[in-house]
Wavefront OBJ file of the C-alpha trace (Angstrom):
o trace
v 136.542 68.528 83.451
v 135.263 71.651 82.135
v 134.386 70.453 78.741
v 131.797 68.500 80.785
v 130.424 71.198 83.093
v 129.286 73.727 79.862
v 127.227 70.778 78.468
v 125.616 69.866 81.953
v 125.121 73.499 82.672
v 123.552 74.222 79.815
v 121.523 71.261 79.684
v 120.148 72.418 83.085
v 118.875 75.606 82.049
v 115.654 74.618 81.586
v 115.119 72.876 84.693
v 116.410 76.272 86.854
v 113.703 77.944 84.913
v 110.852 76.002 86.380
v 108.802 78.023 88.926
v 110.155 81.088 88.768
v 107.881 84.223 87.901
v 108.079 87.785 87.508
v 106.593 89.844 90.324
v 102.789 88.962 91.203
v 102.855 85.342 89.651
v 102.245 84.680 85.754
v 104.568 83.707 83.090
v 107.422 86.276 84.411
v 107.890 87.384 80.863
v 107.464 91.275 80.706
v 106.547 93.307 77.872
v 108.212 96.077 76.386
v 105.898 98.238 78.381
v 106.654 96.466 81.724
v 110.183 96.106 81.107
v 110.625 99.773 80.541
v 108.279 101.039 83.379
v 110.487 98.927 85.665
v 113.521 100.531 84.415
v 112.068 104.238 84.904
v 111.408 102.851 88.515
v 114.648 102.190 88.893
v 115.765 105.317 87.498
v 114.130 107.288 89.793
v 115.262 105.371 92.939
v 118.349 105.988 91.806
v 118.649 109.473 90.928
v 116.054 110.580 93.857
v 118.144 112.935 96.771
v 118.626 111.464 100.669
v 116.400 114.741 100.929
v 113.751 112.788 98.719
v 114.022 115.066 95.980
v 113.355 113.334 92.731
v 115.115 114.723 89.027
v 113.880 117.664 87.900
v 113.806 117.412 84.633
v 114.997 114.788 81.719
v 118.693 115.766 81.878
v 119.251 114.599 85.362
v 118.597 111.239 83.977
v 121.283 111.323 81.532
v 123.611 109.340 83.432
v 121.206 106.208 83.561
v 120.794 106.025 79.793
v 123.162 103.023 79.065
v 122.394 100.892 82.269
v 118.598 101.569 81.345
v 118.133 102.068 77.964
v 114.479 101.337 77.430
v 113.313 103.293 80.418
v 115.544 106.367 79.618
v 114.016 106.177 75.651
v 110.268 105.516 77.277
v 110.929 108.904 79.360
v 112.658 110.728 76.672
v 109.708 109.467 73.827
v 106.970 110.995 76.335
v 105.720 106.970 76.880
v 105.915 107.105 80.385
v 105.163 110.304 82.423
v 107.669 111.765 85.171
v 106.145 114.096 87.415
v 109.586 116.187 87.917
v 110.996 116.717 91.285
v 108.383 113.965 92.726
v 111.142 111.072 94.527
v 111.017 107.480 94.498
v 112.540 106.108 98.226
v 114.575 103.377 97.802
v 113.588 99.428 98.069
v 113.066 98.725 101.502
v 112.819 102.078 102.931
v 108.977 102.072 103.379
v 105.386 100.177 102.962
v 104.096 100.180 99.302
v 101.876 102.757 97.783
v 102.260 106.691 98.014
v 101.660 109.092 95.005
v 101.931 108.378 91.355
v 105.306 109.929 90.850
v 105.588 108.040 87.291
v 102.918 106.481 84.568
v 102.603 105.322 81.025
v 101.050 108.140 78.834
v 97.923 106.360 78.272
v 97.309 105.326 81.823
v 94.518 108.190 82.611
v 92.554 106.771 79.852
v 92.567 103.329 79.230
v 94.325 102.263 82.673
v 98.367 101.338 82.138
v 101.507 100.902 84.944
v 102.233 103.575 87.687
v 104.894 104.294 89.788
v 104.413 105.250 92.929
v 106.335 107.136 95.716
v 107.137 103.950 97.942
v 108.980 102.798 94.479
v 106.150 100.190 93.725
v 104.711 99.416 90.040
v 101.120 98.684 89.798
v 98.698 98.475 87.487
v 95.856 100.935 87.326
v 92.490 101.322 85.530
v 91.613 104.490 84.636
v 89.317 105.640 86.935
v 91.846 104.085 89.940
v 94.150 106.634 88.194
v 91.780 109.471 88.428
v 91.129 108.960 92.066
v 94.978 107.804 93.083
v 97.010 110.933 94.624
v 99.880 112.504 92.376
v 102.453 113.533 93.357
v 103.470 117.447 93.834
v 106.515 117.483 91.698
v 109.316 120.479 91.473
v 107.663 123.536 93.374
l 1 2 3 4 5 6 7 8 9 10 11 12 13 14 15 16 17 18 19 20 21 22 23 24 25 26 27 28 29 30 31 32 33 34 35 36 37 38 39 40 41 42 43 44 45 46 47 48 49 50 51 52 53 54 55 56 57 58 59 60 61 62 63 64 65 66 67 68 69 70 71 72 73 74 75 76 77 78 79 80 81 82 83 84 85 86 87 88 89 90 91 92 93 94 95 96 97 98 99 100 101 102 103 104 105 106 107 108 109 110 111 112 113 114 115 116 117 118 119 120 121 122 123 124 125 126 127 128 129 130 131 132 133 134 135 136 137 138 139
């Protein structure tokens, strides 16, 4: 019996694939970019306080280096930019939107991924980025 479920398993892989997509539609195949900005998001729900008080600097994300590698090396290479102290609440606990707690270094000038306060990734042009709040960060 189980040397027939593997085969039939795996030759239904391809079939489960069919319709499903990444957030917003499309392909659902991420780039390295994506990937990693979704990971920082994640990083920074998890690490922000119950008193929404984000990390406050790189070492508080230590901890979430092996569960999210490329995010942790996209913060630590300067590829995405934390605003320190700024908090991500967690999924569920409000409407999308907020401050930019989070972007991709290039974001300000040729438009890029932001995270924003209610936890949400969205893509920005540049000059959405120059007019979208940012958050306050550490005081």
């Amino acid at each position: 019996m189980a040397r027939l479920i593997v085969p039939v398993m795996v030759a239904l892989l391809p079939v489960l694939g069919v319709g499903c997509s990444g957030p917003g539609g499309g392909s659902g195949v991420q780039t390295p970019q994506e990937g990693a900005i979704h990971e920082v998001a994640d990083m920074l729900r998890g690490t922000t306080q119950p008193s929404g008080q984000g990390p406050a600097k790189m070492a508080d994300l230590n901890g979430c280096q092996s569960m999210y590698p490329r995010g942790y090396q996209a913060v630590k290479s300067g590829e995405v930019v934390v605003v320190w102290g700024a908090g991500v609440k967690g999924e569920g606990e409000g409407a999308k939107g907020g401050d930019v707690v989070a972007y991709e270094k290039d974001t300000a000038s040729a438009g890029g991924n932001v995270i924003l306060s209610s936890g949400e990734v969205k893509h920005m042009t540049a000059s959405e980025f120059a007019s979208a709040p940012k958050a306050a960060g550490k005081k």
